[in-house]
C-alpha positions as CSV (number, residue, x, y, z in Angstrom):
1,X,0.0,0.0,0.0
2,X,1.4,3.7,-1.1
3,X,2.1,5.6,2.1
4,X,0.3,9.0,2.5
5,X,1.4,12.0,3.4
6,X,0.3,13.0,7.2
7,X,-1.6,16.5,7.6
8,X,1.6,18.9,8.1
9,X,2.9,17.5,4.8
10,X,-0.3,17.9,3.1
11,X,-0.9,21.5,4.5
12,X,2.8,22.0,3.8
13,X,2.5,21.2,0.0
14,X,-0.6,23.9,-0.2
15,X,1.0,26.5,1.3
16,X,4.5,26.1,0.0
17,X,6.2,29.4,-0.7
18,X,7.4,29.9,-3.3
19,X,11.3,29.7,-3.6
20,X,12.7,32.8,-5.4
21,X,15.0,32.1,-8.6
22,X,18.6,31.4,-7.9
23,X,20.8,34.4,-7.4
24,X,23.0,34.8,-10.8
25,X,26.7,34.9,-10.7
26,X,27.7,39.1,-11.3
27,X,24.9,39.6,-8.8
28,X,26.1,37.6,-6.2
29,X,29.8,39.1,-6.7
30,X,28.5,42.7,-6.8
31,X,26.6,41.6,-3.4
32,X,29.9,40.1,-1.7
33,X,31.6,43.4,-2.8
34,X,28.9,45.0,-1.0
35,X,29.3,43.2,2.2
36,X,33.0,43.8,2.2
37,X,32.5,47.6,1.7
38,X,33.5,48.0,-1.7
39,X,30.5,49.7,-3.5
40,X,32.3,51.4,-6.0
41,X,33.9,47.7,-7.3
42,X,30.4,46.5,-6.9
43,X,29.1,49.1,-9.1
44,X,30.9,47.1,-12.8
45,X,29.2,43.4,-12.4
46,X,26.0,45.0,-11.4
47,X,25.5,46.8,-14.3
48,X,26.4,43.6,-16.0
49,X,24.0,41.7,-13.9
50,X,21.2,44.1,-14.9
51,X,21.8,44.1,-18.4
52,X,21.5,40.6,-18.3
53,X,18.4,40.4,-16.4
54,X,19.6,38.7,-13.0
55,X,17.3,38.5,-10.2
56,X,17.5,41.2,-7.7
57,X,20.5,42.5,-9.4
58,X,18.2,46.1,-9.7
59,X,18.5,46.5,-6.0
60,X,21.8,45.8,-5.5
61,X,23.0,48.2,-8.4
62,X,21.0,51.1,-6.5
63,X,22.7,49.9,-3.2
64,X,25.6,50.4,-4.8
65,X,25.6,53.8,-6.2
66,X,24.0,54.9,-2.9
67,X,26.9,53.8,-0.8
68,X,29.3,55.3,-3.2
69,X,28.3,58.3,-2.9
70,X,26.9,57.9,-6.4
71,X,23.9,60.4,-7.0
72,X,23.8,61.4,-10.5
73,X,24.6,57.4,-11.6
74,X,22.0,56.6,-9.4
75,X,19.5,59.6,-10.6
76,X,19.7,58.3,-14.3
77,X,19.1,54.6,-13.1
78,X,16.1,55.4,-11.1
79,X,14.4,58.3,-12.8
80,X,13.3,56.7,-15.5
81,X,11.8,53.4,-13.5
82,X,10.3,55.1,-11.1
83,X,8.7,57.6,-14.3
84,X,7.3,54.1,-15.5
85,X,5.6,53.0,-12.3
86,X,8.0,50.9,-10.3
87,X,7.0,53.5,-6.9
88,X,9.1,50.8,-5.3
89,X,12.4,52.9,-6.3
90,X,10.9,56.5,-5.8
91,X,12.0,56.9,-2.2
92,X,15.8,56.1,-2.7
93,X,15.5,58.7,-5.9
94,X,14.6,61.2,-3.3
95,X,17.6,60.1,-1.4
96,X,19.9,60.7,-4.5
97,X,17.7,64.0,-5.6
98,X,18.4,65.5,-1.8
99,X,22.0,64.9,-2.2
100,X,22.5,66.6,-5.4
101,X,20.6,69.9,-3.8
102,X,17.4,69.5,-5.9
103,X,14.9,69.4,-3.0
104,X,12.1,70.5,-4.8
105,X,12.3,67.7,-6.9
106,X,13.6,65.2,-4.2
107,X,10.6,66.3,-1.9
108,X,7.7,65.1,-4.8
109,X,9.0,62.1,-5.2
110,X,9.4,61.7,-1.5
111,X,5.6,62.5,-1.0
112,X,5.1,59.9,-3.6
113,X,6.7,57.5,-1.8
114,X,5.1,57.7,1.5
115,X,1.9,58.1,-0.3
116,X,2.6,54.7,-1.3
117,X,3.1,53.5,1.9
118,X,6.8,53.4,1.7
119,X,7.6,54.1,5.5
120,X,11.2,54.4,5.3
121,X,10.9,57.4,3.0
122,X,9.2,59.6,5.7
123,X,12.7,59.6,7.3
124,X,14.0,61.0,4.5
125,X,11.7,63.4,3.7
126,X,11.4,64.7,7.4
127,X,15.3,65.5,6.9
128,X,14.4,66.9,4.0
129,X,11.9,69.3,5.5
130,X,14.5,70.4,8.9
131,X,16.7,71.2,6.3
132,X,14.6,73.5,4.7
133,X,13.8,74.8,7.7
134,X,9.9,73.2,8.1
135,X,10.2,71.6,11.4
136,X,6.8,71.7,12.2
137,X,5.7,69.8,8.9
138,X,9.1,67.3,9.6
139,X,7.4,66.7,13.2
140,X,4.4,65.7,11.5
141,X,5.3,63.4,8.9
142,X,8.1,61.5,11.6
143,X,4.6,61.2,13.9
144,X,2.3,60.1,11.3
145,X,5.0,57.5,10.2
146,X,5.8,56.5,14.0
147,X,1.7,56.2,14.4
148,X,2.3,53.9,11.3
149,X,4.5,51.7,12.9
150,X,8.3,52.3,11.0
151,X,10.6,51.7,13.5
152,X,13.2,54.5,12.7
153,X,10.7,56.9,12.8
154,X,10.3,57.6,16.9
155,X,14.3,57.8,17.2
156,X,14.1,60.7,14.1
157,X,11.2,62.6,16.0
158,X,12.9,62.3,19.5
159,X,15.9,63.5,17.8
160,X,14.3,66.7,16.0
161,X,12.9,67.4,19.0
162,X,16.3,67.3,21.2
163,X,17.9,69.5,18.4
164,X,15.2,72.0,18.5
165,X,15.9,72.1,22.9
166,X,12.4,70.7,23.4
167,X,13.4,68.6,26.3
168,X,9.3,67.9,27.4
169,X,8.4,67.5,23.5
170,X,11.5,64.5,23.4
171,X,10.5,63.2,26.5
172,X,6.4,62.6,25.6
173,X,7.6,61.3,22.3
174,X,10.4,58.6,23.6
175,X,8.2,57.8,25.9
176,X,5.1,57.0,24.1
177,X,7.0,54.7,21.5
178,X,9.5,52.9,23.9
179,X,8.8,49.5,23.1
180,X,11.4,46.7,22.4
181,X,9.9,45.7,19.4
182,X,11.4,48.7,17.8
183,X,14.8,48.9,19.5
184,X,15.6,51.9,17.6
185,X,12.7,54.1,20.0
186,X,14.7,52.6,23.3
187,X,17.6,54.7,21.6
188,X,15.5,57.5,21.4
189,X,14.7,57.1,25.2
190,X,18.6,56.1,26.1
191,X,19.1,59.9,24.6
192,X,16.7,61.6,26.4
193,X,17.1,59.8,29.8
194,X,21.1,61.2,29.2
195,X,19.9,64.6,28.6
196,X,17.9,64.2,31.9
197,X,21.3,63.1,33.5
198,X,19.9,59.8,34.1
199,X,23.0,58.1,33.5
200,X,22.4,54.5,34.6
201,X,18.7,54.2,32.9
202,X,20.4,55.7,29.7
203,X,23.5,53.2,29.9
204,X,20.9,50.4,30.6
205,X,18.9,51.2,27.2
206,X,22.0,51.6,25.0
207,X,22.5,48.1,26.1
208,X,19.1,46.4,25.6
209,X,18.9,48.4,22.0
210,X,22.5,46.8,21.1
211,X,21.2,43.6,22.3
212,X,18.2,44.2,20.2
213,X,20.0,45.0,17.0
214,X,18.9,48.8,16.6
215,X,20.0,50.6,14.1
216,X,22.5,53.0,15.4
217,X,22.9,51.6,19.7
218,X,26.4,51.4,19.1
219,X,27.3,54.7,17.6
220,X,24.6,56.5,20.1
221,X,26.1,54.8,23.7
222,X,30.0,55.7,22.2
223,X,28.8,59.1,21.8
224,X,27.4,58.9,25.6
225,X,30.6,57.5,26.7
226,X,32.5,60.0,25.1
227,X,31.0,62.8,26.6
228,X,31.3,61.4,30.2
229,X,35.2,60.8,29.6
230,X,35.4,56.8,28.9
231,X,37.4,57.0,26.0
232,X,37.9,53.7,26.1
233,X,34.5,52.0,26.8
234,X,33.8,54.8,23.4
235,X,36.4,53.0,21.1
236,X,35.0,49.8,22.2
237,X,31.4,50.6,21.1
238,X,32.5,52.7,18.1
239,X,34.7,49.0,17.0
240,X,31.0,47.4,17.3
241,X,29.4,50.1,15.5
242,X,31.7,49.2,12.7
243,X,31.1,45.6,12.9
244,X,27.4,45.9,13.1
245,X,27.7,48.1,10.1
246,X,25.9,50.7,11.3
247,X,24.9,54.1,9.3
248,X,28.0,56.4,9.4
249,X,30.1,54.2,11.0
250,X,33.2,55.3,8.7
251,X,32.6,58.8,9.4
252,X,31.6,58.4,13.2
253,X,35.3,56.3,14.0
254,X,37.1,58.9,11.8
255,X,35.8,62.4,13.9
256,X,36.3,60.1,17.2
257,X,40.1,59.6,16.2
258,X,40.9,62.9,15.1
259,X,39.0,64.2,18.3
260,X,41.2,62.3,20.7
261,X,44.6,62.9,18.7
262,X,45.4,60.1,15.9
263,X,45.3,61.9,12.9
264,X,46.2,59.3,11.2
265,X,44.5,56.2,12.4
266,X,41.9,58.7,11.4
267,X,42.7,58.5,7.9
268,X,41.5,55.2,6.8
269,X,38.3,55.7,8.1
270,X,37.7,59.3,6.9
271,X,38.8,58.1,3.0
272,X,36.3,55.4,3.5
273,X,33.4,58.1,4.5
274,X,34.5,60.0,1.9
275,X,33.8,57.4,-1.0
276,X,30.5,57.2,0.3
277,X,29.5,60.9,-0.5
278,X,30.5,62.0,2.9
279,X,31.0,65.9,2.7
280,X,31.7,65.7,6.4
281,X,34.7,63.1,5.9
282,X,35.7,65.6,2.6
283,X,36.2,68.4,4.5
284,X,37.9,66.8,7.7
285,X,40.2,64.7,5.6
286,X,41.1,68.1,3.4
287,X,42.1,69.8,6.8
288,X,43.9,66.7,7.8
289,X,45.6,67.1,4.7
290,X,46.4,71.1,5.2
291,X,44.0,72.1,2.7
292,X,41.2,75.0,3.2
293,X,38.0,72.8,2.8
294,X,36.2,76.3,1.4
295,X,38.9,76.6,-1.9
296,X,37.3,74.8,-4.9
């Protein structure tokens, strides 16, 4: 007699998801490139990938001109898919648009990205608007999207908020989206409880966010460390921040250095922000190098 499948397998076999076509071979060395921090290597085979229609090779290729710092490459790639309906793109065209200074521009297709329910973008588009000096209309659109549940959104809010010296405002906000489903918000509350002086609460949430995998728990609990004098519990979370990959992380490591007198262990890390678009890193490498950042 045939054996029949029991219940699980049966229920298994209707509800199988679907497996997603195997990854082609200049897309999966443009995404190893990637990993190792290369972007502008990564850049070649992922054209090459695209061109010959590899799965998810799209993606990557807009990864990759982002992290190099590539805006115009990556305006001419995006423009014209996002002008024939793939939304999907509009928000990192934004992204490239804001970097390139055309904010009028970078702020409609930001709209038309969050219109589209494309979370993420509201970050982008509230930095947009702080930039431009329209705090009140970033506060909305980082609420509305923390209201929506994007989990960088309450850090961004607590943060305008702290930058504007709204202490109460940052402290009703952290508070109402603390939750450690979204470890990013305990960073949000780790920064206000260090502006309260609440040292051991803040050191505690740093912590849990780390543990948690937020976004940026490394990079925020060096900078608390730094600025009660443990240099060396800093370096350690900036090393982590690094390893963790966290945004910035080239840029962050490179100011810390420079700040606490190795100029050129700073180096490295600054050239590295700097082939990721990193006017910051430009200018603090040109004055490592002697040069006035302002001369063309």
């Amino acid at each position: 007699m045939t054996a029949q499948p029991d219940e699980a397998a049966r229920t298994d076999a209707v509800h199988r998801i679907p497996v997603p076509p195997p990854e082609g071979p200049l897309t999966a060395a443009g995404r190893a490139l990637l990993e190792q921090h290369r972007a502008w290597e990564a850049v070649e085979p992922l054209r090459r990938a695209v061109a010959s229609r590899e799965p998810g090779s799209a993606d990557l290729l807009v990864r990759a001109y982002l992290d190099s710092g590539s805006w115009t490459a990556a305006i001419e790639f995006l423009a014209p898919l996002v002008e024939q309906g793939h939304l999907e793109f509009a928000g990192r065209l934004g992204v490239a648009l804001a970097e390139l200074g055309d904010h009028s521009r970078a702020e409609q297709v930001l709209r038309l990205a969050v219109a589209q329910r494309e979370l993420p973008a509201a970050n982008d588009l509230a930095l947009l608007l702080r930039a431009d000096g329209r705090f009140a209309e970033a506060v909305r659109v980082l609420t509305d999207a923390a209201e929506a549940g994007d989990p960088q959104a309450p850090d961004n809010l607590v943060a305008l908020h702290l930058e504007a010296e709204d202490l109460a405002a940052a402290v009703v906000a952290a508070e109402r989206y603390a939750d450690e489903r979204r470890p990013d918000a305990l960073v949000a509350l780790a920064d206000v409880r260090a502006v309260q002086g609440r040292d051991a609460e803040a050191e505690s949430l740093y912590r849990r966010a780390g543990e948690l995998g937020a976004v940026r728990a490394h990079t925020a609990y060096a900078a608390f460390l730094v600025a009660r004098g443990d240099l060396d519990g800093a370096d350690r979370e900036y090393r982590e921040a690094e390893r963790h990959n966290e945004p910035g992380w080239a840029w962050t490591i490179g100011r810390f250095l420079l700040d606490t007198g190795r100029p050129e262990a700073a180096r490295w890390y600054l050239e590295m922000a700097v082939t990721w678009g990193d006017r910051a890193a430009a200018e603090a490498l040109a004055e490592l190098d002697g040069e006035d950042p302002a001369d063309d």
